[in-house]
MARBA-3410 file (N, C-alpha, C, O; in Angstrom, 1 decimal):
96
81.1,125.0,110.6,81.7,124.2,109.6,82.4,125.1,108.6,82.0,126.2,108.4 ~ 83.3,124.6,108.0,84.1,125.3,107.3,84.0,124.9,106.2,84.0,123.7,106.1 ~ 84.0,126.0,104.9,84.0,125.7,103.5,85.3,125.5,102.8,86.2,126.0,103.3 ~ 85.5,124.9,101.8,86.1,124.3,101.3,87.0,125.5,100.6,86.3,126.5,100.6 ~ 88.3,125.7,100.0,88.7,126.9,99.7,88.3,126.7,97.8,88.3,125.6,97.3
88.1,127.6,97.2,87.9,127.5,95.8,88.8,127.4,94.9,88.6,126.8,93.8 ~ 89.9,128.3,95.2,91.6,127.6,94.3,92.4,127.7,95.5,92.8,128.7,96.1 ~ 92.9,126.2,96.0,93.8,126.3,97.0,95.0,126.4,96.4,95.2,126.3,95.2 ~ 96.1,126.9,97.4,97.3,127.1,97.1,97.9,126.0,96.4,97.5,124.9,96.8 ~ 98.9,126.0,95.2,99.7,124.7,95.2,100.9,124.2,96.0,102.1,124.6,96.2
100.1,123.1,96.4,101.3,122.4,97.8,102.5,122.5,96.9,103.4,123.1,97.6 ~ 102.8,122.3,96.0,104.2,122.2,95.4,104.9,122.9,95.5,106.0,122.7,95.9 ~ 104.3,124.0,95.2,105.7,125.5,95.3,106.4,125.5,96.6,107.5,125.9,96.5 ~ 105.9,125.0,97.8,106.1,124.9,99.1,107.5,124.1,98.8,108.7,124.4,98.8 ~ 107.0,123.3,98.5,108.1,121.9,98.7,109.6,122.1,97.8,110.7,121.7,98.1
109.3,122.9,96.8,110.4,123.8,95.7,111.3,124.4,96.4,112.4,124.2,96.8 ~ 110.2,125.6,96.6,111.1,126.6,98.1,111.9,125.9,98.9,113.1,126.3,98.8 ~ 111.8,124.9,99.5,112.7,124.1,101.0,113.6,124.0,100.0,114.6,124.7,100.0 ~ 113.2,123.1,99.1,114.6,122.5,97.5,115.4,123.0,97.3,116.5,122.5,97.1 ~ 115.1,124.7,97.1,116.1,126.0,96.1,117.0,126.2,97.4,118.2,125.9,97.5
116.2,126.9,98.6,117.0,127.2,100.0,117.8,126.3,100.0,119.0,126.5,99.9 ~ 117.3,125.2,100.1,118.5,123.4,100.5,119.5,123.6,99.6,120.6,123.2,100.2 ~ 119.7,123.9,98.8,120.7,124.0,97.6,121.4,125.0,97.4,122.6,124.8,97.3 ~ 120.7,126.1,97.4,121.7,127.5,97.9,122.8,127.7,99.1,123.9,128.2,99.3 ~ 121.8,126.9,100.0,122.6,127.0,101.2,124.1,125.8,101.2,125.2,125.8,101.7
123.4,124.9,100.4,124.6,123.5,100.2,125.9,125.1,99.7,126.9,125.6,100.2 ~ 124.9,125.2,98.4,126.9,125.5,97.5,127.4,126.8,98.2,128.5,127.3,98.1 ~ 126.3,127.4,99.2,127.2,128.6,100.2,128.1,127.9,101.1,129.3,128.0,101.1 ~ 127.4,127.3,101.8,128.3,126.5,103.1,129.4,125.5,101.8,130.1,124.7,102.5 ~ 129.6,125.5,101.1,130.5,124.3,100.4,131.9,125.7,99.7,133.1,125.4,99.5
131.4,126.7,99.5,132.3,127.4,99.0,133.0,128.9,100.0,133.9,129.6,99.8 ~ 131.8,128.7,101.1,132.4,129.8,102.2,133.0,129.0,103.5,133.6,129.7,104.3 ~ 133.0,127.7,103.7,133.2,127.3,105.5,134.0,126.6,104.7,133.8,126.2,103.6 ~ 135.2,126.6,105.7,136.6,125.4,106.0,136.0,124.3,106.2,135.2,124.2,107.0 ~ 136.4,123.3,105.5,136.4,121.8,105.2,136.2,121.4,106.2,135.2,120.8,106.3
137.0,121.6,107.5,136.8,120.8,108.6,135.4,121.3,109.7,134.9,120.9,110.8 ~ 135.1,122.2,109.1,133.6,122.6,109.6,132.1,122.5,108.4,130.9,122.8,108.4 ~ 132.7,121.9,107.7,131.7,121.7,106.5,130.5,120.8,106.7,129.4,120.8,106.1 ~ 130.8,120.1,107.7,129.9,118.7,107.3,128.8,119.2,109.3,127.8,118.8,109.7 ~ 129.5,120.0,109.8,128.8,120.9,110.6,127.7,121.8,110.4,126.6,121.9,110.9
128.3,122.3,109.5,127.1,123.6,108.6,126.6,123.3,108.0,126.0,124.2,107.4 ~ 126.4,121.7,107.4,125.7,121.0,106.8,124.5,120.7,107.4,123.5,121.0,106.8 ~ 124.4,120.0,108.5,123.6,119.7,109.7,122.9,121.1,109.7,121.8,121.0,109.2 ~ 123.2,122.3,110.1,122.7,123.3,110.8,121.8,124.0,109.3,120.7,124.6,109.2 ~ 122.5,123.6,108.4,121.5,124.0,107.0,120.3,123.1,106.8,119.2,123.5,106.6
120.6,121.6,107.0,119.7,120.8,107.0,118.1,121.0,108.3,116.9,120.9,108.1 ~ 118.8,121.4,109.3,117.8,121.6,110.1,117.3,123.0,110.0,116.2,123.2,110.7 ~ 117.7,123.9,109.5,117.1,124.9,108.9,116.1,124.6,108.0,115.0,125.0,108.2 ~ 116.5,123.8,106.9,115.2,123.1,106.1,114.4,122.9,106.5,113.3,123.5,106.3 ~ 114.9,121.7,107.7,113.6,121.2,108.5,112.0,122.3,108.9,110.8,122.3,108.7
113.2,123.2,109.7,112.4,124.1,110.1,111.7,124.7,109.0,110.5,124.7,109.1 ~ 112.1,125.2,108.2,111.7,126.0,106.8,110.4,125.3,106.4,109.4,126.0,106.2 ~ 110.5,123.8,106.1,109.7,123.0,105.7,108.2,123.1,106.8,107.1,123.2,106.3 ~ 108.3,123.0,108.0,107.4,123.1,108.7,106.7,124.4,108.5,105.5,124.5,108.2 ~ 107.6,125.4,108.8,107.2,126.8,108.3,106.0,127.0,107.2,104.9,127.4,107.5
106.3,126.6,106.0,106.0,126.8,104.8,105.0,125.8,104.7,104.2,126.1,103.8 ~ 104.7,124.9,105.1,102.9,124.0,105.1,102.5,124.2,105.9,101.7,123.4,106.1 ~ 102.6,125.0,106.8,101.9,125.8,107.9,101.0,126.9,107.0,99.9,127.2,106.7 ~ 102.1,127.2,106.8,101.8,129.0,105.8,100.3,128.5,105.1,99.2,129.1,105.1 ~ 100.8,126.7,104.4,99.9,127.1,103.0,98.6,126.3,103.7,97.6,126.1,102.9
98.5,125.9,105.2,97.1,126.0,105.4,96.4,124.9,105.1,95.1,124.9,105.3 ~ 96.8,124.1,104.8,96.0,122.8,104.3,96.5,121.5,105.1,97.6,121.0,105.1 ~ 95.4,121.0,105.9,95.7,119.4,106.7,95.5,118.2,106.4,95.5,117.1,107.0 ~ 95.2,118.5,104.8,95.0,117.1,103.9,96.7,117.2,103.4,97.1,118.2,102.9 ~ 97.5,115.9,103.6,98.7,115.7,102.7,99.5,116.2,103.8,100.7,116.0,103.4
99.7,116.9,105.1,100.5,117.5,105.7,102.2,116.8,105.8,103.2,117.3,105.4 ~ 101.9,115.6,106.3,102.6,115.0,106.7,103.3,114.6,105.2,104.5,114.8,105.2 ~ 102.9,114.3,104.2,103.7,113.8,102.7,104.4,114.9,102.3,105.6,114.7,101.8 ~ 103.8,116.3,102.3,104.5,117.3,102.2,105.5,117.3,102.6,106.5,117.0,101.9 ~ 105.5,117.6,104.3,106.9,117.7,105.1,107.2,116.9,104.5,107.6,117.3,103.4
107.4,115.5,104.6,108.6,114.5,104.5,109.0,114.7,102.6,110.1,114.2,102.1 ~ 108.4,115.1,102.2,108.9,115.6,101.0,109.7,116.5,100.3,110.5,116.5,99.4 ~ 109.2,117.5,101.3,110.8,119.2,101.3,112.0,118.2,102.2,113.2,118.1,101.8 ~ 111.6,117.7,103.5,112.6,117.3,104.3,113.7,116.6,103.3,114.7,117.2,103.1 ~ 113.2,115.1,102.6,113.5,114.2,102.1,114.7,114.9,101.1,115.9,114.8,101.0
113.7,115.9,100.3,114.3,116.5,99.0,115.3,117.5,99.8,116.4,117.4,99.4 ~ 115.1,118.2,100.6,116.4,118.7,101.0,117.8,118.2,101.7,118.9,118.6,101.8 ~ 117.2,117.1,102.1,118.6,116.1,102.3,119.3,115.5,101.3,120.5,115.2,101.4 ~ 118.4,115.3,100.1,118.9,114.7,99.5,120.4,115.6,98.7,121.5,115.2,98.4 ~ 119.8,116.8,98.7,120.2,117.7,98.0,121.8,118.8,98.4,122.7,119.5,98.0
121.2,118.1,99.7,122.5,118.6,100.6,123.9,117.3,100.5,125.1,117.4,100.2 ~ 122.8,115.8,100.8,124.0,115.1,100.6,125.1,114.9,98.8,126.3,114.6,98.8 ~ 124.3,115.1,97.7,124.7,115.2,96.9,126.0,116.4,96.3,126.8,116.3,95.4 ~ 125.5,117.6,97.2,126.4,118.8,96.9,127.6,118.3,97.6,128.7,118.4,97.2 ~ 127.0,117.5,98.8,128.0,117.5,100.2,129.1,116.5,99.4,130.2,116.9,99.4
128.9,115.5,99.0,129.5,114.3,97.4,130.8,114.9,96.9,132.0,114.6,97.0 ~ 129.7,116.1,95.9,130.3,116.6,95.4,131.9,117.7,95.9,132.8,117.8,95.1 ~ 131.9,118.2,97.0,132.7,119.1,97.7,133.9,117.9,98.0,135.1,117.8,97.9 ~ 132.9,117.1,98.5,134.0,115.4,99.1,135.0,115.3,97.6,136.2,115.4,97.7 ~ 134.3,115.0,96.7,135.4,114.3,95.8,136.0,115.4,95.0,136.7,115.2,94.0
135.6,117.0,95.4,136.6,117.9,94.8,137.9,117.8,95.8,139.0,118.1,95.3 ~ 137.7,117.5,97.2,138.8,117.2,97.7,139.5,116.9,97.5,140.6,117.3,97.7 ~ 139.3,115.9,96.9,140.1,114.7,96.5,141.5,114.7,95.6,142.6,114.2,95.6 ~ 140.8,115.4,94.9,141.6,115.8,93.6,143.1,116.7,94.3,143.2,117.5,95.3 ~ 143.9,116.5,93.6,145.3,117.5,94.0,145.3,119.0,93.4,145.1,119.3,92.2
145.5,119.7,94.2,145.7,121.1,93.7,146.8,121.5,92.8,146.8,122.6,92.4
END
């Protein structure tokens, strides 16, 4: 039987980390890749999250909450990609 841990990790910082990566990686891929490959390296950042996200509640060890976690970094890094991704969209837009 296994004992209970006495200060577990905070699930949160986990879910932060995917967040900052998701976002970094947004305004990299938005200000380094050609427009017509953008929405490409979007996907491949996104699934890097993914992966990241699984990674990092692995790390922190805990099988209570697993599943809300993931869909939580996942959730929050999509969200964060499509928003930057918005953003890149309607600087297009605009005339140079």
């Amino acid at each position: 039987m296994s004992e209970p841990a006495l200060a577990p990790r905070n699930a949160l910082g986990g879910v932060m980390i995917v967040w900052a990566v998701a976002l970094v990686a947004a305004v990299v891929i938005g200000l380094a890749v050609p427009e017509e490959w953008r929405v490409t390296w979007l996907l491949i950042g996104f699934g890097g999250s993914i992966l990241l996200s699984f990674a990092m509640q692995l790390w922190y060890g805990q099988t209570t909450g697993f599943i809300f976690r993931v869909a939580a970094s996942t959730i929050g890094a999509l969200v964060l990609l499509g928003v930057v991704s918005a953003g890149f969209g309607l600087a297009a837009l605009i005339p140079a």
